[in-house]
C-alpha positions in Angstrom: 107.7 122.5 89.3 104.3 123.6 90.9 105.5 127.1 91.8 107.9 127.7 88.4 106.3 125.7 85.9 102.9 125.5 86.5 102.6 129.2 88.2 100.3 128.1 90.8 100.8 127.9 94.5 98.7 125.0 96.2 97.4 126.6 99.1 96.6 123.8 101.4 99.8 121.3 101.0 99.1 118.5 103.8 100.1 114.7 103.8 96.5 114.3 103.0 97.3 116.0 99.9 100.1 114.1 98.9 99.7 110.9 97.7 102.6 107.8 97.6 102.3 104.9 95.3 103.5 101.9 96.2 105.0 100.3 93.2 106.9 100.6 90.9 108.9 103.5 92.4 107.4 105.8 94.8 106.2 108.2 93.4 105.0 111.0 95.7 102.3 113.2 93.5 100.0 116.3 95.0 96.1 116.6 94.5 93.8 118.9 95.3 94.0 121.8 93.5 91.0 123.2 94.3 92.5 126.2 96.5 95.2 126.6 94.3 96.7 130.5 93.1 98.2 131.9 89.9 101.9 132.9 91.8 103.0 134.6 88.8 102.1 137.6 89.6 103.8 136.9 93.0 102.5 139.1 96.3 99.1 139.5 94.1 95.9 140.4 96.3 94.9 136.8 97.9 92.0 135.2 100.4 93.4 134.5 103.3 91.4 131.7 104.5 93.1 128.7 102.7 95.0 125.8 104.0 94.3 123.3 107.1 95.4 125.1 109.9 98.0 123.2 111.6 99.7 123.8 107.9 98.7 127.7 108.1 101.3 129.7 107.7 101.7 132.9 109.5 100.7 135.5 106.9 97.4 133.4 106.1 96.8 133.4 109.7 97.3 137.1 110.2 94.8 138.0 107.3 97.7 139.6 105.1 96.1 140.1 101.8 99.0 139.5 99.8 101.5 136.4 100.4 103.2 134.1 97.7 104.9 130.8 97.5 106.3 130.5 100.3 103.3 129.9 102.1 103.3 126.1 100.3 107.2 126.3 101.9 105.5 126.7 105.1 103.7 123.8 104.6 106.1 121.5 103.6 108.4 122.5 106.6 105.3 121.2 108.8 105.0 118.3 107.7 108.9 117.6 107.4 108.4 118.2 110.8 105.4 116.1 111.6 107.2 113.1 109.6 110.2 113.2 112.1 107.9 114.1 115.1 105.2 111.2 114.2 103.5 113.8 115.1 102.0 117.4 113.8 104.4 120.1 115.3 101.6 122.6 115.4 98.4 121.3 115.9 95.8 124.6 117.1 92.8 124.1 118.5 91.5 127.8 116.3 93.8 130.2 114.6 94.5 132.5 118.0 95.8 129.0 119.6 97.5 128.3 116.0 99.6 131.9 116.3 100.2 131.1 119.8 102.0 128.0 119.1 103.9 129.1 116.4 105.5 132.0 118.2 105.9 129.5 121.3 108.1 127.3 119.4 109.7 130.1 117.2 110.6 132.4 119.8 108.6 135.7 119.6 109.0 137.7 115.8 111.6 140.7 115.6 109.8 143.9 114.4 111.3 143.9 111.5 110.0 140.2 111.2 106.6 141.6 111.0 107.0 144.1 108.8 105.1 141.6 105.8 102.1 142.1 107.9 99.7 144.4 106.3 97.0 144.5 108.8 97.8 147.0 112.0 95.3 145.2 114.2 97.1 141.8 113.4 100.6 143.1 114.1 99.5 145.1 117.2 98.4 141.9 118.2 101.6 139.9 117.6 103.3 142.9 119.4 101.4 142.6 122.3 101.5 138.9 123.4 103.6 137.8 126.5 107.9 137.4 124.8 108.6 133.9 124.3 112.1 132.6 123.3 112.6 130.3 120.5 112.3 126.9 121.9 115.1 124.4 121.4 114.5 122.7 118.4 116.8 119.5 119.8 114.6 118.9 122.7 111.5 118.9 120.3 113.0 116.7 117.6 115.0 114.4 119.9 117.8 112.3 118.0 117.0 113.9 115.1 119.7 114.5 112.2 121.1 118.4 113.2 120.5 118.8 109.6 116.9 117.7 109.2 116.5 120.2 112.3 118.2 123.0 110.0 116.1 122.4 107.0 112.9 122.4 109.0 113.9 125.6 111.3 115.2 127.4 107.4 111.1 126.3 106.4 109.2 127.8 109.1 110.5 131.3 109.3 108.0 133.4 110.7 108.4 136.3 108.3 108.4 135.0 104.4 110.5 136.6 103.1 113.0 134.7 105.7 112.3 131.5 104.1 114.0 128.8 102.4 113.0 128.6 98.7 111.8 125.7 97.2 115.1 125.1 95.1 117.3 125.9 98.3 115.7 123.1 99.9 116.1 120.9 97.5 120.0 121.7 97.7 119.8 121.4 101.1 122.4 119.2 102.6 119.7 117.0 104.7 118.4 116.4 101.1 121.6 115.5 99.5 120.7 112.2 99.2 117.8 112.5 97.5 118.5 115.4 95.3 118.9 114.8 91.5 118.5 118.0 88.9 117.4 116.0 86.6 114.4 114.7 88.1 113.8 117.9 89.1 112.3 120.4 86.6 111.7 123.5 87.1 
């Protein structure tokens, strides 16, 4: 709804920015607008420095000047993850540390994974830190659903373009449950 409806992209989605109310229903709602985007004009000319950084995703944290959406996708998948961890799955100490840690439990980026990154510096960077492989996701997320694992893994792709939209994880099969159209609108 955010994204489609509204045309904005948040830009610093983190539990606390999502709010929960108790009764009658819960009802999960998002504040905090005060970063938020136009994403109409999708891959538009952007600040990078937006979001909390354990929610950073990788374009913001690689100074690419244009990103979209997907960077609230990104967002979402870590704190997916931090609600099955009872933990945050990425938590950098600065936004070296922050890159680090992604690409340690990613596995290191293709080169064709990179090729959103705008900045030469930045990717020349990426390109020349120590190979890691893509850690397993079952030893992080011990007895975890292998679905819940699939849906988080499909929302933190390193390249964007790679990643789950928002209405494909909403048709996810982790979400089946939960999923209803028509308390959906887009």
């Amino acid at each position: 709804y955010m994204h489609e409806e509204l045309g904005i992209m948040h830009r610093d989605l983190k539990p606390d920015n999502i709010m929960v109310n108790t009764k009658p229903n819960l009802i999960a709602k998002v504040i905090d607008f005060g970063t938020c985007k136009d994403c109409q004009n999708e891959m538009g000319p952007h600040t990078s420095y937006v979001s909390t950084r354990w929610y950073r995703a990788p374009e913001l944290l690689l100074s690419c000047d244009t990103y979209d959406s997907a960077i609230d996708v990104w967002s979402v998948g870590c704190m997916v993850a931090e609600m099955l961890l009872r933990r945050p799955l990425l938590p950098g100490k600065d936004y070296i540390d922050q890159l680090k840690l992604i690409i340690k439990t990613l596995g290191t980026p293709t080169s064709s994974e990179l090729d959103f990154i705008t900045a030469p510096k930045a990717r020349a960077y990426i390109e020349a830190l120590p190979k890691c492989p893509k850690a397993d996701m079952r030893r992080i997320f011990p007895g975890t659903s292998p679905m819940a694992i699939d849906l988080v893994e499909k929302m933190l792709q390193f390249d964007p373009t790679k990643r789950i939209t928002v209405d494909e994880a909403l048709k996810h099969p982790w979400l089946a449950a939960l999923h209803d159209p028509a308390c959906e609108p887009v």
